[in-house]
PLY file of the C-alpha trace (Angstrom):
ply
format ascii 1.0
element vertex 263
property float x
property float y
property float z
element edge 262
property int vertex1
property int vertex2
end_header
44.66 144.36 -64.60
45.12 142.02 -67.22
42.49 142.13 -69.43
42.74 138.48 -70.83
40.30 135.60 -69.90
41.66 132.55 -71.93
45.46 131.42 -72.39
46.13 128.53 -74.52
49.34 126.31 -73.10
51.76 123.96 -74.36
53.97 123.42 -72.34
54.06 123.91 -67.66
58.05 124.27 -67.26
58.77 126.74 -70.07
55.31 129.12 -71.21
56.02 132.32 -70.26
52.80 134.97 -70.46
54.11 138.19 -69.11
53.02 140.72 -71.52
56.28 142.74 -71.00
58.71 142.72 -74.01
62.35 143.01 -72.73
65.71 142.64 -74.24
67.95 140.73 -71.83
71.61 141.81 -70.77
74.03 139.17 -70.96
75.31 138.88 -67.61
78.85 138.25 -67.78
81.98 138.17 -65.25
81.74 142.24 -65.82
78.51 141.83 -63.31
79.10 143.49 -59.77
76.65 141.69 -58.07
77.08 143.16 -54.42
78.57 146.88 -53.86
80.48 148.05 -50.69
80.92 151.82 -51.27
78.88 153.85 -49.23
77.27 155.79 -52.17
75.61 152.10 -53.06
74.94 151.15 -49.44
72.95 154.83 -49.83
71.01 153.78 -52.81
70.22 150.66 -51.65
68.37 151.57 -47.71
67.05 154.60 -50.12
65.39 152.48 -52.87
64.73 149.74 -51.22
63.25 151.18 -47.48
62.57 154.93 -48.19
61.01 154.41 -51.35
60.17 150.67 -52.66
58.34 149.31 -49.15
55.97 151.97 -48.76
54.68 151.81 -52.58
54.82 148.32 -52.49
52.08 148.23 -49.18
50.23 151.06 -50.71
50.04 149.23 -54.07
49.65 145.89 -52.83
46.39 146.88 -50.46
44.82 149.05 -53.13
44.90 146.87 -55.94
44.80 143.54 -54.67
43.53 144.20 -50.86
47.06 141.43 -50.11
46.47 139.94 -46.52
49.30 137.27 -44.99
48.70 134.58 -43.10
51.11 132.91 -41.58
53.96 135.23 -41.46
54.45 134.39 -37.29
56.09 131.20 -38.81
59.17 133.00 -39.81
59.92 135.13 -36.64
61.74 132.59 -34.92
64.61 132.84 -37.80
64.58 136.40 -37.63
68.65 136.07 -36.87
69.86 133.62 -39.59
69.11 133.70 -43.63
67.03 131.31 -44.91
65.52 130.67 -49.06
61.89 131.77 -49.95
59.57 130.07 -52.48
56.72 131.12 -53.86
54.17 131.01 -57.08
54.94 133.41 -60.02
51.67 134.54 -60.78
52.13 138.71 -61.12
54.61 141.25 -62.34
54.50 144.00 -60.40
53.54 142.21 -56.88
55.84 139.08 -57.39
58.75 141.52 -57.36
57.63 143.57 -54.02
55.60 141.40 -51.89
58.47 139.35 -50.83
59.38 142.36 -48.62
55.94 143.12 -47.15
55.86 139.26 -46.12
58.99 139.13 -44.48
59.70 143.22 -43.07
61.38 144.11 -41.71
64.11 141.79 -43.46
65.89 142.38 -46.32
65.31 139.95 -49.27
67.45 139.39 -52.24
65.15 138.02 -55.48
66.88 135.17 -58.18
65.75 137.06 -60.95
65.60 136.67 -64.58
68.46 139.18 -66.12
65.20 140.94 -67.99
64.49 142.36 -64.41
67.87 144.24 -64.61
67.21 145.21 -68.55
63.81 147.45 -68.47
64.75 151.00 -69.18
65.44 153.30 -66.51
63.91 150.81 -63.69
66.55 148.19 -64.48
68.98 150.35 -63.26
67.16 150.92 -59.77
66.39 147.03 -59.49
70.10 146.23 -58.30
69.27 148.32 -55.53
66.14 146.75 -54.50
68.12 143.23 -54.42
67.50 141.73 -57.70
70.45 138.70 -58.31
70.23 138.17 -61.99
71.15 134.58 -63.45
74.64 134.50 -64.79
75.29 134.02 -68.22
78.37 132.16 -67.88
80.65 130.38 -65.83
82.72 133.05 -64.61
79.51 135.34 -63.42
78.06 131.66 -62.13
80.91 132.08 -59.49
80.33 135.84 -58.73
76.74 135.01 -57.97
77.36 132.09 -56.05
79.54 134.65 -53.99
76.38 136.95 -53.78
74.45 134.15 -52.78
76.39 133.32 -49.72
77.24 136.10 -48.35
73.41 137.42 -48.42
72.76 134.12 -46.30
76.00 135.42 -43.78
74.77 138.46 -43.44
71.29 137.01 -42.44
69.04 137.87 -45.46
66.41 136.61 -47.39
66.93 134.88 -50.94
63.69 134.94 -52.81
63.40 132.13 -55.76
60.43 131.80 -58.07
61.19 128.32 -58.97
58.28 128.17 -61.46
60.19 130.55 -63.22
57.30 131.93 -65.77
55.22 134.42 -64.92
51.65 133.22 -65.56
49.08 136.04 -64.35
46.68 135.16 -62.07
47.01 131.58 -62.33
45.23 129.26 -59.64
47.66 126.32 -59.28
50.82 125.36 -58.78
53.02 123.94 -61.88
55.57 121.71 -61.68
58.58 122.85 -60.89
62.94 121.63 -60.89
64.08 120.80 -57.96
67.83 122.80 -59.24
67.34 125.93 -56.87
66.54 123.27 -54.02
70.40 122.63 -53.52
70.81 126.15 -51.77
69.00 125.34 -48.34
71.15 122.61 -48.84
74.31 123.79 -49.69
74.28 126.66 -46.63
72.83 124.48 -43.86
69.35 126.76 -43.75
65.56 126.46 -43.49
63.30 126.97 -46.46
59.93 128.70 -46.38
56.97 129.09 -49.28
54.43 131.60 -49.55
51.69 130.58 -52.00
49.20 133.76 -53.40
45.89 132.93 -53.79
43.07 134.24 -55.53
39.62 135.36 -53.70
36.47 137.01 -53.95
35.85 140.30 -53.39
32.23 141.70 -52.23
32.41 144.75 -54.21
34.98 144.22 -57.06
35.31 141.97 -60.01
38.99 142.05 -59.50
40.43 139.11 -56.59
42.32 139.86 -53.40
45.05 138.26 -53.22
45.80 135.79 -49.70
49.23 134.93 -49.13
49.63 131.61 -47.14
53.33 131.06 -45.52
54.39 127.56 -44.97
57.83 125.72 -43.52
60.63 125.58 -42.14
61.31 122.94 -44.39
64.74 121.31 -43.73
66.68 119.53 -45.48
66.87 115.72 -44.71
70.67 114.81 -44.27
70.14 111.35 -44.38
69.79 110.95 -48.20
72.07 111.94 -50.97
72.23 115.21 -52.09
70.35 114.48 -55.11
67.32 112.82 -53.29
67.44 115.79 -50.61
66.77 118.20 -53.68
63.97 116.11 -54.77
62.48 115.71 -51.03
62.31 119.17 -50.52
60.79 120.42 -53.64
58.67 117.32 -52.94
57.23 118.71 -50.11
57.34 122.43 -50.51
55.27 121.82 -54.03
53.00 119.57 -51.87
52.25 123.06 -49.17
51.70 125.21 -52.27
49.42 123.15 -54.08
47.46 122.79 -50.81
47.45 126.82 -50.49
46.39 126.86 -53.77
43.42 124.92 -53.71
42.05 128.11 -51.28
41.62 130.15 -54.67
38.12 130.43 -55.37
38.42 132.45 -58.31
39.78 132.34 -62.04
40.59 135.50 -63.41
41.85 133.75 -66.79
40.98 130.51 -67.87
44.46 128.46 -68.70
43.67 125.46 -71.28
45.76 123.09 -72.84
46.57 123.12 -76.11
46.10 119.59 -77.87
49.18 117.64 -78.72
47.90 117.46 -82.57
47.89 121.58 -82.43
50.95 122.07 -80.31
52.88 119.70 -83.24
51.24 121.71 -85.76
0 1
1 2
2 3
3 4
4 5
5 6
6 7
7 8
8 9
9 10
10 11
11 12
12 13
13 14
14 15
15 16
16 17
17 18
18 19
19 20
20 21
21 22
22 23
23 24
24 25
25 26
26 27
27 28
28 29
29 30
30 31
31 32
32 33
33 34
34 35
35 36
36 37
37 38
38 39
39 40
40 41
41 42
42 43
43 44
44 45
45 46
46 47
47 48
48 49
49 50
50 51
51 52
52 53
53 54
54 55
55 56
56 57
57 58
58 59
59 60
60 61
61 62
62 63
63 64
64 65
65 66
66 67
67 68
68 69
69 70
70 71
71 72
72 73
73 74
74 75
75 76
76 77
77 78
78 79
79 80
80 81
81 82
82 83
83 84
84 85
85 86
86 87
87 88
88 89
89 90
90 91
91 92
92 93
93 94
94 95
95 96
96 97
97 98
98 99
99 100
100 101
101 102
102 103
103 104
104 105
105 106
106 107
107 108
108 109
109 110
110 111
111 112
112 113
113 114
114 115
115 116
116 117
117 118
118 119
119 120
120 121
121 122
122 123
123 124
124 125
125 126
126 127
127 128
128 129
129 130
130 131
131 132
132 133
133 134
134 135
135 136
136 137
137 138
138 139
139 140
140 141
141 142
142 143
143 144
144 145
145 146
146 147
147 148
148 149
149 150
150 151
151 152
152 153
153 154
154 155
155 156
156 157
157 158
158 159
159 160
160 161
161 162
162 163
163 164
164 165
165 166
166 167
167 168
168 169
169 170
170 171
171 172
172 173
173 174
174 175
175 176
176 177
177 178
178 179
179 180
180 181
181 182
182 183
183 184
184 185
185 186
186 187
187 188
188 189
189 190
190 191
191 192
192 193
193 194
194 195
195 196
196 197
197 198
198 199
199 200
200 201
201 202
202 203
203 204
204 205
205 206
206 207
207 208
208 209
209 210
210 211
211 212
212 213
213 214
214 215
215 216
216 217
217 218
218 219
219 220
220 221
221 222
222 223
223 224
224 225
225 226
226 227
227 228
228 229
229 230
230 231
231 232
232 233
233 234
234 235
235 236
236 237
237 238
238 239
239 240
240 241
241 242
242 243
243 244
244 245
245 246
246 247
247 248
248 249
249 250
250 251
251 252
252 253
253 254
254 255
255 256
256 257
257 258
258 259
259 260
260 261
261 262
């Protein structure tokens, strides 16, 4: 558990207080982001089913005692892909609970290319569906690729739009509405899941609630720009809601002063 109980801020879009130090590959047109041999295909229902899901329920329900609510909202598009947003507010649960949420789908994660960089776990990653940002325009269009044909095949794409992990953090920041242009752009439903923090009888630590919310759709009667802005308007609006159910702060987030932030 993270051990800190104060974190200073500057700055809601771009902080970042993950206490993991990683060196970042550059992903470049060199990137293979979706593998067709069978040896992958292998590694990948290995990893991700055989190994990854049953860790990530044992792990989740020991340390955190996770409970979803709401998860009966995305059964009726168990046949078609749809995008998943959420609050990035852990390490190690943010990057597995996406699959306890929606099992027994398969989700792919937008993911930060330091999630493909740790030593020896960066190489298994891949294979648990991490999509790392391109670096460049070239890899841009190989991940765009990805991208669509993980919606196709009738997958999950996870996005954290907050994009900065902030441990156990209570609200919701603001957020771009960029990685709002997908539901958009493939004609599918969005969802958010919003982790909240709540007492436990016994434990100093908080259990962590997951509320689901959506489908959100996209409004086709404005402009593409004001459909990105209308539905990050109203999925932000469900997750601060689901937010305000925390009744817990683990670490106290202030703001530092503009006269100290300049300084």
């Amino acid at each position: 558990m993270d051990k800190r109980q104060v974190i200073y801020y500057s700055d809601e879009l771009n902080d970042e207080f993950s206490v993991a130090k990683i060196t970042p590959k550059v992903i470049d047109e060199s990137w293979v982001y979706c593998h067709d041999s069978l040896w992958k295909r292998f590694t990948h229902v290995f990893w991700y089913r055989v190994v990854a899901t049953p860790i990530a329920k044992f792990y989740t329900k020991w340390s955190f005692r996770h409970k979803t609510v709401g998860k009966e909202k995305l059964k009726p598009f168990k046949k078609q892909g749809f995008f998943l947003y959420g609050n990035h507010t852990q390490d190690i649960a943010d990057a597995v609970l996406p699959s306890l949420i929606t099992f027994p789908r398969t989700v792919y994660t937008i993911v930060h290319p330091n999630n493909v960089s740790m030593p020896y776990l960066g190489r298994i990653t891949p294979s648990l569906g991490a999509l790392p940002l391109p670096d460049d325009r070239a890899a841009y269009r190989h991940f765009l690729e990805a991208v669509e044909r993980r919606v196709k095949e009738n997958h999950v794409i996870m996005i954290y739009p907050e994009a900065h992990i902030w441990p156990y953090y209570t609200k919701i920041r603001p957020f771009a509405d960029g990685s709002f242009l997908y539901p958009i752009k493939y004609g599918t439903p969005a969802f958010c899941f919003t982790n909240t923090y709540q007492k436990r009888r016994f434990s100093k630590k908080p259990k962590i609630v997951t509320y689901v919310d959506g489908p959100f759709f996209p409004d086709d009667t404005l402009s593409q720009r004001e459909q990105k802005r209308d539905l990050r308007d109203r999925v932000h609006a469900a997750m601060t809601a689901r937010a305000a159910l925390s009744d817990c702060e683990t670490i106290r987030y202030i703001k530092k002063d503009k006269e100290e932030t300049d300084g």
